[in-house]
C-alpha positions in Angstrom: 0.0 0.0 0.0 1.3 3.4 -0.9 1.4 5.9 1.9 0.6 9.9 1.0 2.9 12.3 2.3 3.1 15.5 1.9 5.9 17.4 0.4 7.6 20.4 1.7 8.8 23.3 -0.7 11.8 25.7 1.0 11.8 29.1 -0.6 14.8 31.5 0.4 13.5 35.5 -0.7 15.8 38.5 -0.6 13.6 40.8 0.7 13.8 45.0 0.2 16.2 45.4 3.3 18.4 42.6 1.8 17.9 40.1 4.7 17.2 36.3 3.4 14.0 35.1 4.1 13.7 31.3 4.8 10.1 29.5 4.6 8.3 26.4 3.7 4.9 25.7 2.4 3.6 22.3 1.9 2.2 21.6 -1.7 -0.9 19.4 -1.4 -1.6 20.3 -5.4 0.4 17.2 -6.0 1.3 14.1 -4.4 4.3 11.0 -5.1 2.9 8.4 -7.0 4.8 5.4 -8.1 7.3 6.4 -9.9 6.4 10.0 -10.4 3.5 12.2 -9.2 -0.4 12.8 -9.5 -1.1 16.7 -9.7 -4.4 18.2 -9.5 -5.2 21.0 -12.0 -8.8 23.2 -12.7 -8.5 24.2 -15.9 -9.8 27.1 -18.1 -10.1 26.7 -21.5 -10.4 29.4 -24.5 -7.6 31.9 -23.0 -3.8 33.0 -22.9 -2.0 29.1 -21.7 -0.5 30.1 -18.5 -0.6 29.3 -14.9 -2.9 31.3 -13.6 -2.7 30.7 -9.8 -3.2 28.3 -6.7 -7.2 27.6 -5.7 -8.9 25.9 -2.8 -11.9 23.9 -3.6 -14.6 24.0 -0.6 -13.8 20.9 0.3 -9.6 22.5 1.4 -8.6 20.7 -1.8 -5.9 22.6 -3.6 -5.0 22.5 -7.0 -3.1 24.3 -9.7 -5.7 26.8 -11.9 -4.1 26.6 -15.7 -5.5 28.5 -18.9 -5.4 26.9 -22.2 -6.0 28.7 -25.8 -7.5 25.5 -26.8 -11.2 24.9 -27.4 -12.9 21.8 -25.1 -13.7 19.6 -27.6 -12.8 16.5 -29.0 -9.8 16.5 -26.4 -8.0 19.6 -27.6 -7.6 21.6 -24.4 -7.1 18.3 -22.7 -3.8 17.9 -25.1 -3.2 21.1 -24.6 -3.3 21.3 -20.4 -0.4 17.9 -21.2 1.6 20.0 -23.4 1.3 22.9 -20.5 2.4 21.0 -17.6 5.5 19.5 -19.7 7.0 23.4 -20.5 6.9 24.0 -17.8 8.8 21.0 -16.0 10.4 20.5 -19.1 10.0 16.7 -19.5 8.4 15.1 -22.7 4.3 15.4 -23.4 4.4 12.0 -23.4 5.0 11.6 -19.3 2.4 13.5 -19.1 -1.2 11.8 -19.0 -5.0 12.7 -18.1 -5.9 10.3 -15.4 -9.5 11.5 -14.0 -11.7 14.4 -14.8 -11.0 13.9 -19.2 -14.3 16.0 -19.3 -14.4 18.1 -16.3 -12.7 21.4 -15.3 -10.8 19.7 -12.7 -8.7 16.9 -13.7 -5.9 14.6 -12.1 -2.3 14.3 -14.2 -0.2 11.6 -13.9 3.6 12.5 -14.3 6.2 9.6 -14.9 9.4 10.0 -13.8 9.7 13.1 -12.0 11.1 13.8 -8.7 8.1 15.0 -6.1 9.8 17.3 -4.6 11.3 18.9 -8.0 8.1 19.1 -9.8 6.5 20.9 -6.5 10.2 23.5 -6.0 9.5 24.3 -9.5 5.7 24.2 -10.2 5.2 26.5 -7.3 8.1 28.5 -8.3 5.7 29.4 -11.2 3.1 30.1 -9.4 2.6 34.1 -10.3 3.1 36.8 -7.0 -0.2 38.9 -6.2 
């Protein structure tokens, strides 16, 4: 049986004053999964491909909000969320793969052969400052 665990992300900031700020935030938009992650995405589709931000569900699940040019049909923006996610972890399309939510806004990902903890450093990373 595979046990979740959550991963930890360490961000150092160089704040105004230049003093190094040291922090962690645990990522719960993604969790290890054999032998790479799952990561939980809400997708927009029919604007500017991006990552938009981080959003909590009512429920306190948290997933990754992306926008994709493509239209939802016939699996487009579906190919397109795949191609998203790859740029910007910079692995092939092909690790990436729609494993629940095909025709839903929120959808789970499954990522082969990625590190946990690089694919959460860099994802949230990403993630644009408000």
């Amino acid at each position: 049986m595979l046990r979740r665990r959550a991963v930890f992300v360490t961000f150092i900031v160089l704040s105004s004053d230049k003093e190094l700020e040291v922090f962690a935030m645990s990522v719960t938009f993604l969790r290890p999964y054999q032998n790479g992650i799952l990561l939980y995405v809400k997708v927009r589709p029919k604007t500017a491909s991006r990552l938009q931000r981080i959003h909590t569900d009512a429920t306190g699940k948290m997933m990754l909000v992306l926008s994709v040019s493509a239209l939802p049909e016939r699996g487009k923006a579906n190919a397109a969320v795949c191609s998203l996610v790859a740029d910007m972890l910079g692995i092939a399309v092909s690790a990436v793969s729609v494993t629940q939510g095909a025709t839903s806004a929120q959808k789970t990902l499954k990522i082969i052969g990625i590190d946990p903890e690089y694919a959460a450093q860099t994802l949230a990373s990403l993630v644009p400052k408000r």
